[in-house]
C-alpha positions in Angstrom: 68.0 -12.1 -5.9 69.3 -11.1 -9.3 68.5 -12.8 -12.4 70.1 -10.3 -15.1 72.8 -11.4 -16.4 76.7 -9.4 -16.6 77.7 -7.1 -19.3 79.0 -8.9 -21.7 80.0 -6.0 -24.3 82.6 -5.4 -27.0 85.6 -3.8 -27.7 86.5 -1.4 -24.7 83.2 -2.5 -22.8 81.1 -1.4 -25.4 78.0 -3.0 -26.7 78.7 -5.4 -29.8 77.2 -4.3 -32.8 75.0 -6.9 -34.7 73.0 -7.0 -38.0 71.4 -9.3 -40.4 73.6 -8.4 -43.0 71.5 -11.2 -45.2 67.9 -13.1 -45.1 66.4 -15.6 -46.7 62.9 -16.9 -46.6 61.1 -19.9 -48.3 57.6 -20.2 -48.0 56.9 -18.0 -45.2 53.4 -15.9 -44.9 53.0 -15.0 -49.0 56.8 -15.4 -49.6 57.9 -18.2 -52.0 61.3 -17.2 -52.1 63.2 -14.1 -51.0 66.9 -13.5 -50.8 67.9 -9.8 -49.4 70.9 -8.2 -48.8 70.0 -5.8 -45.6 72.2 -2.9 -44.8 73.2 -2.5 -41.2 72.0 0.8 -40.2 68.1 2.2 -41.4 66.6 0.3 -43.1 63.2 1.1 -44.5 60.8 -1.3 -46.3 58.0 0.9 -48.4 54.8 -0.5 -50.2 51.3 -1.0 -49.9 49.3 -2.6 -47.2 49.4 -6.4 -47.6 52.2 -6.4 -50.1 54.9 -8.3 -46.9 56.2 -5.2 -45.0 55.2 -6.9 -41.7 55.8 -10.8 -43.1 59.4 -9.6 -43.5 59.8 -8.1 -39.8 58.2 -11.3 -38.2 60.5 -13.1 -40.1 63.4 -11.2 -38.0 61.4 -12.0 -34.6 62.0 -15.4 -35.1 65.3 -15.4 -35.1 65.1 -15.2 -31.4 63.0 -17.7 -28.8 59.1 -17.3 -29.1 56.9 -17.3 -32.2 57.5 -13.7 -33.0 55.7 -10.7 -33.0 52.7 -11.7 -34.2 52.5 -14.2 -31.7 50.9 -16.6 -34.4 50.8 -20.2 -34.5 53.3 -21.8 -36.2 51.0 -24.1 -38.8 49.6 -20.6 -39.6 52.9 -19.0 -40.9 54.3 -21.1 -44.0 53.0 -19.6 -47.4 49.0 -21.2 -47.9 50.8 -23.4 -51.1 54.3 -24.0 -49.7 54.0 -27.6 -49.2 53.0 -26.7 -44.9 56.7 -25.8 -43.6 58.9 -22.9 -44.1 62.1 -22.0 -43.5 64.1 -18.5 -42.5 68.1 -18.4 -43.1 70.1 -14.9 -41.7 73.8 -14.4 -42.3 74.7 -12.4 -39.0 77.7 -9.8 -39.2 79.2 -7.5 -37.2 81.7 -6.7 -34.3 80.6 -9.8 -32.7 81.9 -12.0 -35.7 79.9 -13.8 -38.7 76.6 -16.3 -37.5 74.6 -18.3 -39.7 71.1 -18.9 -38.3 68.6 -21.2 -39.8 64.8 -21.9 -38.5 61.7 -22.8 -39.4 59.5 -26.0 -39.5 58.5 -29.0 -41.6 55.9 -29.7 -43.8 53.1 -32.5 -43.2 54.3 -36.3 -43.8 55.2 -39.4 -41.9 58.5 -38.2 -41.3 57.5 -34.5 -40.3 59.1 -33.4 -37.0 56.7 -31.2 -35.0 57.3 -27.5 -33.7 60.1 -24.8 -35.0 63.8 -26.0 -35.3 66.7 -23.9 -34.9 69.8 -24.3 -36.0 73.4 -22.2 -35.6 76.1 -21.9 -37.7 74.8 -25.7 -39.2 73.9 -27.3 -35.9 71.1 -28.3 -34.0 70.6 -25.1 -31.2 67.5 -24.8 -28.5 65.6 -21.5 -29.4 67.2 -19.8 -26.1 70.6 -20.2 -27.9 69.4 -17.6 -30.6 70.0 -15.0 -27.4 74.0 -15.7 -27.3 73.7 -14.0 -30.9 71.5 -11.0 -31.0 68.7 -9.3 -29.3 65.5 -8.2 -31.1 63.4 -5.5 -29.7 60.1 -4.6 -31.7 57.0 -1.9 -31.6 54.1 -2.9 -34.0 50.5 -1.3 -34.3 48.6 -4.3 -33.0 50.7 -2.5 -29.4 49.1 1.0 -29.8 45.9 -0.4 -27.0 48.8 -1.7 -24.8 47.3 0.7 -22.4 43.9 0.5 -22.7 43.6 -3.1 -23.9 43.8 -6.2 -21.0 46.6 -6.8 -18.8 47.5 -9.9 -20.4 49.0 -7.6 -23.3 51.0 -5.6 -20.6 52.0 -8.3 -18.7 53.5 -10.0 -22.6 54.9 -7.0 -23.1 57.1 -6.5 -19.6 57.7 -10.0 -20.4 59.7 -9.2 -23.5 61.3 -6.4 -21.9 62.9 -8.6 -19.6 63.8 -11.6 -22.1 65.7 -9.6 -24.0 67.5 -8.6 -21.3 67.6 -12.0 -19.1 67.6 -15.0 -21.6 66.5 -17.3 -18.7 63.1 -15.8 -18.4 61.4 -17.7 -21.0 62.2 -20.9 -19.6 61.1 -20.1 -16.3 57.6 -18.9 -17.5 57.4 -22.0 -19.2 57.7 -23.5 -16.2 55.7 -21.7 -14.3 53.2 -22.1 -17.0 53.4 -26.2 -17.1 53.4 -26.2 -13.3 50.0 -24.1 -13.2 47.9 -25.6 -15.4 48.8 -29.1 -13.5 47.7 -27.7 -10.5 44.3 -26.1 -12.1 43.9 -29.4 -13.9 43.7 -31.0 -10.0 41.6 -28.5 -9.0 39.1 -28.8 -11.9 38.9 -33.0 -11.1 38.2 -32.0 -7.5 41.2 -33.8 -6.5 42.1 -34.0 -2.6 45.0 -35.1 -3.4 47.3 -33.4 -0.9 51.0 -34.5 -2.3 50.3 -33.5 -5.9 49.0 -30.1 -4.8 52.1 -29.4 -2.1 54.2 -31.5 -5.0 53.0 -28.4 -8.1 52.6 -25.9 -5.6 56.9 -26.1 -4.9 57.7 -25.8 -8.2 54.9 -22.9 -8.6 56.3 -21.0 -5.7 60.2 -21.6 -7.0 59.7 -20.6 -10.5 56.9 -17.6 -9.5 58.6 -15.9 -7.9 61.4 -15.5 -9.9 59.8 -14.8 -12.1 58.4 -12.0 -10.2 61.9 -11.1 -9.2 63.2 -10.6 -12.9 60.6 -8.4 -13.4 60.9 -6.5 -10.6 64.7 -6.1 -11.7 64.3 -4.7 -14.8 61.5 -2.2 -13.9 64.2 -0.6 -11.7 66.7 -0.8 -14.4 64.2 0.7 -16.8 63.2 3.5 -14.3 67.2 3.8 -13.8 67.8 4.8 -17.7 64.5 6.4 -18.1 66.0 8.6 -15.8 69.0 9.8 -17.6 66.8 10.9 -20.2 66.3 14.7 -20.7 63.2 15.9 -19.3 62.4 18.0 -22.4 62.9 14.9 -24.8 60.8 14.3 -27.8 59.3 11.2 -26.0 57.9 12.1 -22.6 59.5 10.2 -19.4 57.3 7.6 -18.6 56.8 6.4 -14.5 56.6 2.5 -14.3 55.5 0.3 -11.9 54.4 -3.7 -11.8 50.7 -4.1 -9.6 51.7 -7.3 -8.6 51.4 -9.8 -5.9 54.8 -10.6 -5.6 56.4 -8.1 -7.5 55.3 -5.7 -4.8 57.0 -7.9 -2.2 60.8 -6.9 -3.6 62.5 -4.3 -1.6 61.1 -5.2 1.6 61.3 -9.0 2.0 64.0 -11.4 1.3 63.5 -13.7 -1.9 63.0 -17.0 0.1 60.6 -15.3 2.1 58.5 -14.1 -0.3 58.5 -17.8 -2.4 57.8 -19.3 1.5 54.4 -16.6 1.4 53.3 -17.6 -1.9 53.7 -21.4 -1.1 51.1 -21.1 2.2 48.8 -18.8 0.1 48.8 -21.2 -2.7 47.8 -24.1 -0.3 45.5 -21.6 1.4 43.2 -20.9 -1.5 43.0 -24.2 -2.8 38.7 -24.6 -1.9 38.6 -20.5 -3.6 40.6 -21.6 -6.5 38.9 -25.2 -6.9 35.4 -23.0 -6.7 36.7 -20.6 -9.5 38.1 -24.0 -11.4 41.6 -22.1 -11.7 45.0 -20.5 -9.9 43.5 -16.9 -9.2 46.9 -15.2 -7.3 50.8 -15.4 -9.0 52.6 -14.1 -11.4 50.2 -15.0 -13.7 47.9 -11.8 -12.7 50.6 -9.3 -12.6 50.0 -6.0 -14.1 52.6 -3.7 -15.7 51.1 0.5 -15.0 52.4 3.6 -17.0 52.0 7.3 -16.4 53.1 10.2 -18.4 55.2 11.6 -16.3 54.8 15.7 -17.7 50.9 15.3 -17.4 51.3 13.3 -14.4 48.6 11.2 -15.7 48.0 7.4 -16.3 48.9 5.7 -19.9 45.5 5.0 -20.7 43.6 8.6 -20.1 46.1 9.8 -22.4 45.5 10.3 -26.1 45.9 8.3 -28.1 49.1 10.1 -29.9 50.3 10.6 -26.0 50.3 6.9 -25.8 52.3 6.3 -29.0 54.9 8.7 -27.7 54.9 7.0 -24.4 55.1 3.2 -26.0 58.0 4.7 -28.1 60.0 6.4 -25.2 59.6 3.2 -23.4 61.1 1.2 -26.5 64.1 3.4 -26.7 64.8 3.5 -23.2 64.4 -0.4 -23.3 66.7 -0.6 -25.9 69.4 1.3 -24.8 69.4 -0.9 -21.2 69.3 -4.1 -23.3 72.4 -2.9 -25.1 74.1 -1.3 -22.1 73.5 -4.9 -20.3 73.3 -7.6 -22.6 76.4 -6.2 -24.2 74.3 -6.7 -28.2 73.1 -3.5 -29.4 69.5 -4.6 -30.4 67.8 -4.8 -34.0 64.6 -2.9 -34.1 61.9 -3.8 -36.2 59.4 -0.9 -36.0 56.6 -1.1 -37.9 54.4 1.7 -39.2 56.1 3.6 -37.0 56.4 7.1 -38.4 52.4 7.2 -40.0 51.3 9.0 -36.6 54.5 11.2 -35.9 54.6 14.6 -36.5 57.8 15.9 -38.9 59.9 17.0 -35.2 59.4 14.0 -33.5 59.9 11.6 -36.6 63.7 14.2 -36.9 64.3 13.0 -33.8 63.4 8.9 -33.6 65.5 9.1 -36.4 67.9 10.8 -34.8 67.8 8.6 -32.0 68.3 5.7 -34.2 71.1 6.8 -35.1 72.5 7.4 -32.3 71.6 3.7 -31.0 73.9 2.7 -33.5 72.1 -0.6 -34.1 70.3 -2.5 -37.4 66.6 -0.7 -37.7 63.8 -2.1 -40.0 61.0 0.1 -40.5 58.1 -0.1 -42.6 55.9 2.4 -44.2 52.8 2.7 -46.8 54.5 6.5 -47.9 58.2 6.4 -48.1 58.0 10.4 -48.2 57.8 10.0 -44.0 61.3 8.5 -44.5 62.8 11.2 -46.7 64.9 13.1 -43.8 67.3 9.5 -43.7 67.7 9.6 -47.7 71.3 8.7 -48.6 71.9 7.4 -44.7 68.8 4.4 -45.0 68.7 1.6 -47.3 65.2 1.8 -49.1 63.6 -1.1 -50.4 60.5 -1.5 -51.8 57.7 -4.4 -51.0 55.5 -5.5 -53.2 53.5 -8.6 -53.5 55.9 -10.9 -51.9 58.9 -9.3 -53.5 61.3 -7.3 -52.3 64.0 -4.6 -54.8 65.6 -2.0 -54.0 63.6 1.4 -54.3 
């Protein structure tokens, strides 16, 4: 059962290179009004903490489906006294062709349309158009516990991986989402109602499991390119695997049988699910596990600087498959990312980087970390909501 899609790359198969070669922002976090000109190699964004480093890289996630990489709320993002909406505009460029893309949402008033609005090249576009255009692929601080922290965070995380790979994905776990919290809305009312339960428990099954299966896809495409990594890289090979109930299925059962299971198990643990007032097996529970592979040891016993080389490995490898099957090289926003690299391995993500071939925003408090890319980065400093060059 696949779900990824076909290469879709450039000129002589290769991946299309994309950047946002310009962005505007009005009114977004402590933005008024920015207009930049972005370069479409390194780029690094220096300043001090608070002055918009990370405002400027969220702005970037949106233009692709989700609320970015902070995850926020929408009615938390436009500037405190912008009027309540904000907008984002990015002139796309590269071997792809030119893409104007505008989103953002309205302000309060009678006439206020509710959620974010996208539009391409001038007309109105769903969110999960955005992934015809460009992938983005980020790594951010608040992702250093991804290890330690709760499987909810891995399980966002693997989810990510495979939505930039499989633009489908977010609908289906929207779905899946919408289907289950009907069926723990039942089960909280106490409802016997055996045709709305069978009725949710279809759709839960259909949409769960692939779910499941686009997971399952991409972990063995990820442990496929992981592998044709040197073994002596500067980020250690990390060993992946999904603890999942039906993610474990995959490889030994057909597809349809595996959605047929989860149907009788859903209808089987209604009375445990109605006495724990929610859906306790799917998708929903999944878990994504990491070792290091030199240390043989699992992600979160390592240290925490083994962890950040890990998560870093893992975003490199993940971009490199998203390119290689999504046919768009990805943008990378990383931020913070050199602060707790040592001068060799910040040589070689920069390196790397390079070698990626894609648009890469980084920020930094100290833009000495950054001085091995001088004269092959665009710098630009960050300070209180305004952005020059540096």
């Amino acid at each position: 059962m696949s779900s990824i899609p076909a290469p879709d790359g450039g000129e002589a198969g290769r991946p299309s290179q994309v950047f946002v070669a310009r962005l505007k922002i009005v009114n977004f976090r402590n933005y008024e009004l920015a207009d930049i000109a972005l370069a479409p190699g390194l780029v690094v964004l220096t300043g001090e903490n608070g002055a918009g480093k990370t405002n400027l890289l969220e702005a970037v996630s949106l233009l692709t489906p989700g609320r970015g990489l902070r995850r926020a709320a929408y009615a938390d993002m436009p500037r405190q006294t912008g009027g309540g909406g904000f907008a984002i505009h990015a002139t796309l460029d590269g071997s792809a062709g030119a893409c104007e893309i505008g989103t953002g949402t309205s302000g309060p008033g009678p006439d206020a349309e509710g959620g974010r609005k996208v539009r391409i090249n001038g007309a109105p576009a769903a969110a999960d158009d955005l992934m015809q255009w460009l992938r983005v692929v980020w790594l951010t601080p608040a992702m250093d516990a991804l290890f330690t922290g709760p499987a909810a965070d891995r399980r966002r995380f693997l989810d990510r991986l495979v939505l930039a790979i499989d633009p489908a994905h977010g609908r289906r776990a929207l779905d899946y989402e919408k289907a289950m919290r009907g069926r723990n809305r039942l089960l909280a009312e106490e409802s016997r109602d055996t045709r709305w339960f069978e009725a949710i428990e279809v759709q839960m099954a259909e949409t769960g499991v692939a779910i499941a299966a686009a997971r399952d896809e991409v972990v063995r495409l990820m442990k496929r390119m992981i592998e044709k990594l040197p073994d002596d890289g500067p980020f250690p090979k990390a060993d992946i695997a999904i603890d999942g109930l039906l993610e474990s299925q995959f490889g030994d059962r057909a597809a349809v049988d595996i959605e047929e299971g989860f149907l009788r198990a859903l209808a089987d643990e209604r009375g445990r699910d109605r006495a724990a007032g929610r859906t306790l097996s799917g998708p929903h529970r999944s878990d994504l596990l990491v070792r290091h592979r030199p240390k043989d040891m699992a992600a979160e016993f390592c240290s925490t600087g083994e962890q950040k080389a890990l998560l870093i490995g893992m975003t490199l490898a993940h971009a490199r498959l998203t390119a290689e099957i999504s046919g768009l090289t990805p943008i990378l926003l990383l931020d913070e990312i050199a602060a707790h690299l040592d001068e060799g391995r910040r040589a070689a993500l920069f390196g790397i980087l390079g070698e990626l071939g894609g648009q890469t925003l980084m920020t930094g408090t100290d833009a000495a970390l950054f001085s091995s890319v001088a004269g092959r980065a665009q710098f630009l400093a960050v300070a209180h909501g305004k952005v020059g060059s540096l």
